[in-house]
N, C-alpha and C positions, 0 to 999 in steps of 0.2 A: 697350262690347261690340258685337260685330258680328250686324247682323240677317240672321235669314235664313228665306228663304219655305220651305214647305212642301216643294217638290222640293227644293232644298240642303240640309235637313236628313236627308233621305231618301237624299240621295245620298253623306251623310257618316256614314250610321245604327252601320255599324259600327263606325267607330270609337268611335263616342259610346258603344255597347255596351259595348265597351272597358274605357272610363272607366269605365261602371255596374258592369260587373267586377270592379274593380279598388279600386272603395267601400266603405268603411265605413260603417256607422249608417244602410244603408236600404234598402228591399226590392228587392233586385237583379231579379230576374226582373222585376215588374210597372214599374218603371223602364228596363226596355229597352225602345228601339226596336220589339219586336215586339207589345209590350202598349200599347203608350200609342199608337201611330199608327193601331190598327184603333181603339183604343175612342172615339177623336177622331173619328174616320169615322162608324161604327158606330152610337156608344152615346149621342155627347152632341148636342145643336141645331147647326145652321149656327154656327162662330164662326170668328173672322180668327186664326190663330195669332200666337203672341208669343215668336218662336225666337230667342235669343242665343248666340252663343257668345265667351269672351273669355280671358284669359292666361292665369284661373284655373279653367277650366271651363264649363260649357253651363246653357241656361236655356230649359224644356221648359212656353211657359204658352199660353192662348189669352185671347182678349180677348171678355166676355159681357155682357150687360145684363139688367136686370131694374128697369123703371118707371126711379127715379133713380138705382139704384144701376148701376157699370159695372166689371165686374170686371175683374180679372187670375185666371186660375182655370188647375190643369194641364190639360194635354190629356185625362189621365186623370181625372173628378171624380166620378164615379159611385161609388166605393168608398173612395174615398182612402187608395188604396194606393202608388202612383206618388209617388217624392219628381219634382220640377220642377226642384232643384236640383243639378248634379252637378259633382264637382273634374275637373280635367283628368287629372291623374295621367299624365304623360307619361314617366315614367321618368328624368325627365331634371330631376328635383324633387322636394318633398315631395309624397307621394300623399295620393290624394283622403280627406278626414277629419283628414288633417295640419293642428293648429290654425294654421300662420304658409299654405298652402291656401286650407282653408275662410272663414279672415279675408278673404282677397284675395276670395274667388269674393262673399264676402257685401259686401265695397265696389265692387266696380265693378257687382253686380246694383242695388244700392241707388243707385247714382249712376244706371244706366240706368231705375230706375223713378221717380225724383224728374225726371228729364230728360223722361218722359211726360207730359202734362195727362191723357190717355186714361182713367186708373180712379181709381176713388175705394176702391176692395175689396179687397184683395190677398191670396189666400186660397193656403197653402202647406205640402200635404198632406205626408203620409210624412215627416213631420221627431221625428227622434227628441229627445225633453222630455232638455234637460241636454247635449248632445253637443256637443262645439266648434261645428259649423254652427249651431244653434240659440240659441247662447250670442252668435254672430257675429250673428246676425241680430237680435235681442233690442239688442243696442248699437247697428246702425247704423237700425235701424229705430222705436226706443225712443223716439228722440233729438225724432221731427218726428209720430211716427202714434203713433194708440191701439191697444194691443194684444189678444188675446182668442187662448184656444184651445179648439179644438172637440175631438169627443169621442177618447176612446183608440182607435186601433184593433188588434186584440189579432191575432194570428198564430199558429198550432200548428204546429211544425214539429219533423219524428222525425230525430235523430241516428241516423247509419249507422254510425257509430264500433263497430270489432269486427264488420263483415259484418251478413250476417242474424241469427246468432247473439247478437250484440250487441245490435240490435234488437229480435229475441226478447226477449231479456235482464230488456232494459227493463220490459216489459210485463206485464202482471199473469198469473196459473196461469190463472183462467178465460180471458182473451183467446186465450191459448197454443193452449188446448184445442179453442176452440170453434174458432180456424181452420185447425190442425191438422186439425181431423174435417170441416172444409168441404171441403180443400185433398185429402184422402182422397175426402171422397165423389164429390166432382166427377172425380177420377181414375179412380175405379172406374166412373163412370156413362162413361166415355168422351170426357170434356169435356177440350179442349187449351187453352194460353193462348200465342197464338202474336205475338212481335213482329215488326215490321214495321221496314224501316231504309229511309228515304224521304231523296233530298236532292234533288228534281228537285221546283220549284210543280206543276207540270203531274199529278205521282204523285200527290202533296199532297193536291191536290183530289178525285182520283179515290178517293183512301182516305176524305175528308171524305164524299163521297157514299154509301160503302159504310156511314162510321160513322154517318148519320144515317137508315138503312134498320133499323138497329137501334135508336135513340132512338125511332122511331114507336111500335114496338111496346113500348117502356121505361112506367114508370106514368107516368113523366116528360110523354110527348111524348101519350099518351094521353089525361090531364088539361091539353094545351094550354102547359106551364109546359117542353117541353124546348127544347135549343137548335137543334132542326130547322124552328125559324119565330123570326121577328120580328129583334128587333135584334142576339139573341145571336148567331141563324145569320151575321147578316153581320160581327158582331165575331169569330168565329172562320172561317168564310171570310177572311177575309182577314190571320188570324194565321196560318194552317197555311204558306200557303208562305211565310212569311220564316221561320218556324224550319225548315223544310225546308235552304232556302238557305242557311245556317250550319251543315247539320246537327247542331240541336239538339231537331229532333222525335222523341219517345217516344212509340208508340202500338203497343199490343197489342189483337187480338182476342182473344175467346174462341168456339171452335168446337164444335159439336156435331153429330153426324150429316151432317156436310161443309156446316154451314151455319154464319154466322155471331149467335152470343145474344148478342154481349156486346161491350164496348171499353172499352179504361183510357186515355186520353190526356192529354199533361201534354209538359214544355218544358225543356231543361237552359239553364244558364248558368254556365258555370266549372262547382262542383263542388256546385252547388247545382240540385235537381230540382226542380219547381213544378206540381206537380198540378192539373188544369184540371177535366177532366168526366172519369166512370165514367157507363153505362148499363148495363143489359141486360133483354133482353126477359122481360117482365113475370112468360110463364108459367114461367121459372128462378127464380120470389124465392124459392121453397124453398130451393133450392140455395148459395144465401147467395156470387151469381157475385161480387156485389160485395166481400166477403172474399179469395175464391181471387183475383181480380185484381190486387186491390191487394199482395197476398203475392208473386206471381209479380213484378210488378212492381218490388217492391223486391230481391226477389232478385237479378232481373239490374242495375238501379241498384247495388246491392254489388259486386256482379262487375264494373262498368264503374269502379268507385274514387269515387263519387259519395260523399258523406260526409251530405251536410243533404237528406233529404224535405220541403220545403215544402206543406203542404195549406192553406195559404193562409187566411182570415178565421175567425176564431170561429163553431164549428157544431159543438154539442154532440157529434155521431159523433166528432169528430176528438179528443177528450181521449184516447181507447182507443187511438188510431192512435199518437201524438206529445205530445212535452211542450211546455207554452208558449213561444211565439219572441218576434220581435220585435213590441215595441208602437210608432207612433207616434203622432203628434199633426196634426194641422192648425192652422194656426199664420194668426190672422186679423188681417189690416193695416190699421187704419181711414187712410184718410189726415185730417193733421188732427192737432189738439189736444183 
């Protein structure tokens, strides 16, 4: 497989988005390009990235330490949502998740990591338990290292299949109700939920600034825990303009007496939406802005032909929202016998 630093991959990002696209068996959103490069900045320690790409696909790792141990770890490792591993899927072949693929993409990764002295760890997030990739890597990896896998990581994501209505559908008579009567009262009190359609970084940021004028005053940002400080503000500074730059930024305010309470922001990829942060100012939690949002929100996602709402990790609010998605695994590589 072919190395490549930090700017080369970055300067190849869409396509490799492409690929993540174009995948089976893993969480597309948090595997792009736009999620895994900020939270490599961002979220984790100084580390030397470990970027391959080769016939059968890309290889998204960094290189870590800790006392003896010296890893292989994604760029993304903070949630372990990000697979590392992705097919090429070029059109011009079997696509990515294709077992005669994902074999290939699993033997020349495995030859490129036996070819390193550098880790003893090899730790391989977002890999779905049973899926041909995981079945590929289990064999070539079996063979020389000890194996282990860490915990599930579980997903809730809402089918848009039949519109809003479908949606609805879903959902239980009380959920219906109560944000029906949200989705009312916020109308009658004069509150708008208005989107924004950003493709310029430069907009990007200047709507990141507006959106985090409203996280201060959220219970979020008031209790020190929002993303208007610390490592979050700079992992999402510096996600907003690549999805700008693809236009695949979603962000809505919500408006009240010509000021802004509120924001729902979140990220498309192909036909799938990935819900990031909701706020709003604290003194609306009467008003339940955080229901009217998210409804507004999916509304227009319907109307754009958007099919899967991702709300991303396990957090008891989101069983109401959406039914359970995809689960993976982290998949741990001793080297050794």
């Amino acid at each position: 497989m072919e190395p490549l630093d930090l700017a080369a991959f970055d300067a190849v990002a869409d396509e490799y988005d492409r690929a993540v696209a174009r995948s089976r068996d893993l969480d597309h959103f948090c595997s792009s390009s736009a999620w895994i490069l900020p939270a490599h900045e961002a979220l984790m320690p100084p580390r030397e990235p470990w970027l391959r790409r080769g016939e059968h696909g890309w290889v998204a790792l960094a290189r870590a330490a800790e006392g003896n141990v010296r890893y292989l770890q994604p760029l993304e490792a903070m949630w372990g949502l990000a697979s590392p591993l992705v097919g090429a899927g070029d059109g011009g072949g079997p696509g990515p998740g294709d077992v005669v693929e994902v074999c290939g993409l699993a033997a020349e990764f495995a030859a490129a990591c036996f070819a390193d002295a550098g880790w003893n760890l090899l730790l391989l997030s977002g890999v779905l338990a049973g899926a041909p990739l995981f079945q590929a890597l289990l064999e070539r990896f079996g063979r020389r290292c000890r194996l282990g896998l860490g915990p599930v990581t579980s997903r809730y994501v809402a089918s848009l299949d039949g519109g809003l209505d479908g949606f609805l559908s879903r959902r239980s008579a009380n959920f219906r109700h109560a944000v029906g009567k949200a989705v009312r009262r916020a109308a009658g009190l004069g509150v708008t939920v208005e989107p924004l359609e950003i493709r310029e970084p430069g907009a990007a940021l200047a709507a990141y600034e507006r959106l985090l004028q409203i996280e201060r005053c959220s219970w979020k940002g008031q209790e020190g825990v929002g993303i208007d400080q610390g490592a979050m503000h700079e992992f999402y500074r510096l996600m907003l303009p690549r999805l700008a730059r693809r236009g695949a930024l979603r962000l809505m305010f919500a408006r009240h007496e010509e000021r802004d309470v509120g924001y729902i922001l979140g990220g498309a990829l192909g036909r799938t939406y990935r819900g990031l942060q909701f706020s709003f100012d604290d003194s609306y939690a009467r008003h339940s802005l955080g229901n009217v949002m998210q409804y507004h929100q999916i509304a227009a996602l319907c109307e754009e032909g958007v099919m899967h709402y991702d709300l991303g990790a396990e957090v008891e609010y989101k069983r109401r929202w959406a039914e359970p998605g995809l689960e993976t695994v982290t998949l741990v590589v001793a080297r050794g016998r």
